[in-house]
C-alpha positions as CSV (number, residue, x, y, z in Angstrom):
1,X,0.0,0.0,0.0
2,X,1.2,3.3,-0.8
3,X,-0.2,6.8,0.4
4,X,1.5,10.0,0.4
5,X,0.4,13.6,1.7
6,X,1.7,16.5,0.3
7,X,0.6,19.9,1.6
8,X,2.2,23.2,0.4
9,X,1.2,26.6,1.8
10,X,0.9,28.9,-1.2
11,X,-2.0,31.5,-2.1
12,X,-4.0,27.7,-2.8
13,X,-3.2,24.9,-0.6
14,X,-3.5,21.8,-1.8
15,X,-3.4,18.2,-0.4
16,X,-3.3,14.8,-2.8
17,X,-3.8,11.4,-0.7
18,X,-3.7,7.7,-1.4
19,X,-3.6,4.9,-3.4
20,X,-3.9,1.3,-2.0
21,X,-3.6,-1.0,-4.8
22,X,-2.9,-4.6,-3.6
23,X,-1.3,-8.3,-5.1
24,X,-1.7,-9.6,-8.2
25,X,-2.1,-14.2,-8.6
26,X,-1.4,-15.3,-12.0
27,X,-1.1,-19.2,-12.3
28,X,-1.2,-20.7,-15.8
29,X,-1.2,-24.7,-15.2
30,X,-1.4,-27.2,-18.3
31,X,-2.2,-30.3,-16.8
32,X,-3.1,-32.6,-19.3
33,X,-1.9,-36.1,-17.4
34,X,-2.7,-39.2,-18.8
35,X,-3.9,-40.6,-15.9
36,X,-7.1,-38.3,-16.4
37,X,-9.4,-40.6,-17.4
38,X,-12.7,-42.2,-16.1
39,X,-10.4,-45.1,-14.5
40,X,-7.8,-43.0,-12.9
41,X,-9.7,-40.1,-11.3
42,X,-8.1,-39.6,-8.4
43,X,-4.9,-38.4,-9.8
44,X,-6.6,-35.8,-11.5
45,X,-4.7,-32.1,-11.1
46,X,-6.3,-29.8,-9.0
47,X,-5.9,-25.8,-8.5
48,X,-6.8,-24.3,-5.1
49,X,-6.2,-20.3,-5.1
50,X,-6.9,-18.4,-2.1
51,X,-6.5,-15.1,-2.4
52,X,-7.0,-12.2,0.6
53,X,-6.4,-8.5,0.2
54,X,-7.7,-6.3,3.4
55,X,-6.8,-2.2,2.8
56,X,-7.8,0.0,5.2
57,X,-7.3,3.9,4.1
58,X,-7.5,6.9,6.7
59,X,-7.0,10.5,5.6
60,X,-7.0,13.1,8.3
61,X,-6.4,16.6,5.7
62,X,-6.2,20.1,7.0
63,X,-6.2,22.6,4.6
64,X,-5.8,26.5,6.1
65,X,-5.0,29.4,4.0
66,X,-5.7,33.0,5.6
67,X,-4.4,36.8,5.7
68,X,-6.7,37.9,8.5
69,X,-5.8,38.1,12.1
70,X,-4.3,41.5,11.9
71,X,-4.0,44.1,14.6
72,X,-3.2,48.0,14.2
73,X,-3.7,50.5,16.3
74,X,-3.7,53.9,15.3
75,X,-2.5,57.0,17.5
76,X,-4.5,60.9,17.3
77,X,-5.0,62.2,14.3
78,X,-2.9,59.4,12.9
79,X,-3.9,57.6,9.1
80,X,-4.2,53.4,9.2
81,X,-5.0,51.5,5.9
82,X,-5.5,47.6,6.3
83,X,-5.7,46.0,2.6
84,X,-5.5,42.1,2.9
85,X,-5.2,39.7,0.0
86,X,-7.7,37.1,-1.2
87,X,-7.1,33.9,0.5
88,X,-7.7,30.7,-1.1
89,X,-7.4,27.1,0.5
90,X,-8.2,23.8,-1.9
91,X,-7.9,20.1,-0.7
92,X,-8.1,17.1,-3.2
93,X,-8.3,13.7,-2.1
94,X,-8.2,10.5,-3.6
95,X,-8.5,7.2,-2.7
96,X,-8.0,4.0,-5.2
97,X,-8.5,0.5,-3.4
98,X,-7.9,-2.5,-6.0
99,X,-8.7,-5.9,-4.6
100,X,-7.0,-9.1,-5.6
101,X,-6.5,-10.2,-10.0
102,X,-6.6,-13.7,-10.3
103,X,-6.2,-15.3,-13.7
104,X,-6.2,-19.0,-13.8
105,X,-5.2,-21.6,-17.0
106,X,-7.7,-24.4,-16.0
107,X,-6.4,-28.0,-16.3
108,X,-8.2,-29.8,-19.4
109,X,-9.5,-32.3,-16.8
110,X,-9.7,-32.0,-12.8
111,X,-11.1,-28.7,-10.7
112,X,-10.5,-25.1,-10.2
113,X,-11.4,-23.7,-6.9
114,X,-10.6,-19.8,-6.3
115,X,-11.5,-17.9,-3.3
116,X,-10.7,-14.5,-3.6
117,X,-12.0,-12.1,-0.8
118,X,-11.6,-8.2,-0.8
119,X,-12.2,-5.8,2.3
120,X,-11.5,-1.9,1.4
121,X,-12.2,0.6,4.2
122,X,-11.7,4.1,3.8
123,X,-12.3,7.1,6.0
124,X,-11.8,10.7,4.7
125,X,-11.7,13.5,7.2
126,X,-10.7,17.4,5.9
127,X,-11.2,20.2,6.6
128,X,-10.6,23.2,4.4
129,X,-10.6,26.8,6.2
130,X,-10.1,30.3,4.3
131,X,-10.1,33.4,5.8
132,X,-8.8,37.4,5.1
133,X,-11.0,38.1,8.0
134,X,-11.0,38.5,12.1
135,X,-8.6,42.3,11.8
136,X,-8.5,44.7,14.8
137,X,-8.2,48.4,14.6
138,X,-7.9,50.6,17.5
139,X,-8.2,54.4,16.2
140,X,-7.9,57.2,18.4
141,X,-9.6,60.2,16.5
142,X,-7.8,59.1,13.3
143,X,-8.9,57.5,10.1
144,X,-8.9,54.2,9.8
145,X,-9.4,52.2,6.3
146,X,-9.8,48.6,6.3
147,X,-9.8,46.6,3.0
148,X,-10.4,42.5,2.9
149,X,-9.8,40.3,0.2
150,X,-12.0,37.8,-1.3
151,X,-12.1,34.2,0.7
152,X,-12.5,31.2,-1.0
153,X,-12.1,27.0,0.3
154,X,-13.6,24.3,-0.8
155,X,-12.9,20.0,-0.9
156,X,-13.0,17.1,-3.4
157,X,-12.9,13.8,-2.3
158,X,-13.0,11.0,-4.6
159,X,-12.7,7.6,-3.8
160,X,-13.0,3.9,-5.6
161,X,-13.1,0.7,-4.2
162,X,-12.8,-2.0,-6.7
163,X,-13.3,-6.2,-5.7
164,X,-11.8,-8.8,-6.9
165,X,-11.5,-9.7,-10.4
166,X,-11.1,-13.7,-11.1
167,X,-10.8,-15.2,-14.6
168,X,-10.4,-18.6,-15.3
169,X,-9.5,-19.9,-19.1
């Protein structure tokens, strides 16, 4: 399994998360015995596959962009301008959980038995938090100018869970 987080705190923040893709059975068996016949059929070739992939995929994604949170204070008769810049924060996260590929060559005579069991779990928690907001300005009998830019955030999650996939020729 394979997952990797990578956060980087620009004007957009961005977080990628996750793929859990999981073992791969291939068994190609040409069994054609001569002792496969009505006379001799306990000798006949058997193939017994079984195949178990369990993923279990937990994101915890924090995504926080801001230019708020500014205090001035302004003395008598004293000019304060506050301009702030647009904050954006973006989180993307997606999940790919494959189960197990078994592909089987049956034997011309004798039995195939495949058991192939797939469990995906995933959990996604994030959060995404923008703000140019929450700015503090004390004025004493001066003028005071406070400007805010625009805030956006917003989340994608995507996720697939696929089964097992068994084939047998």
């Amino acid at each position: 399994m394979k997952k990797t987080i990578k956060i980087a705190a620009i004007a957009a923040v961005f977080a990628l998360t996750a793929t859990a893709s999981f073992a791969s059975v291939r068994i190609n068996r040409d069994h054609r015995s001569s002792c496969c016949d009505d006379r001799h059929e306990t000798c006949c070739p058997s193939v017994n596959i079984d195949a178990n992939t369990d993923a279990s995929v937990r994101n915890n994604v924090s995504t926080n962009a801001g230019s708020g949170s500014n205090f001035v204070s302004a003395g008598y008769f004293s000019s304060v301008d506050v301009d702030t810049g647009a904050t954006t924060a973006s989180s993307v996260v997606g999940n790919d959980v494959e189960g197990t590929y078994v592909d089987v060559t049956a034997p011309v005579k004798g039995s195939v038995d495949v058991d192939a069991d797939s469990n995906g779990r995933v959990s996604n928690n994030v959060r995404t938090n923008a703000n140019s907001g929450r700015n503090v300005v004390v004025s004493h009998a001066g003028r005071v100018d406070v400007d805010t830019g625009n805030s956006s955030s917003g989340a994608n999650v995507q996720t697939k869970v696929v089964g097992s996939t068994v084939t047998v020729r």
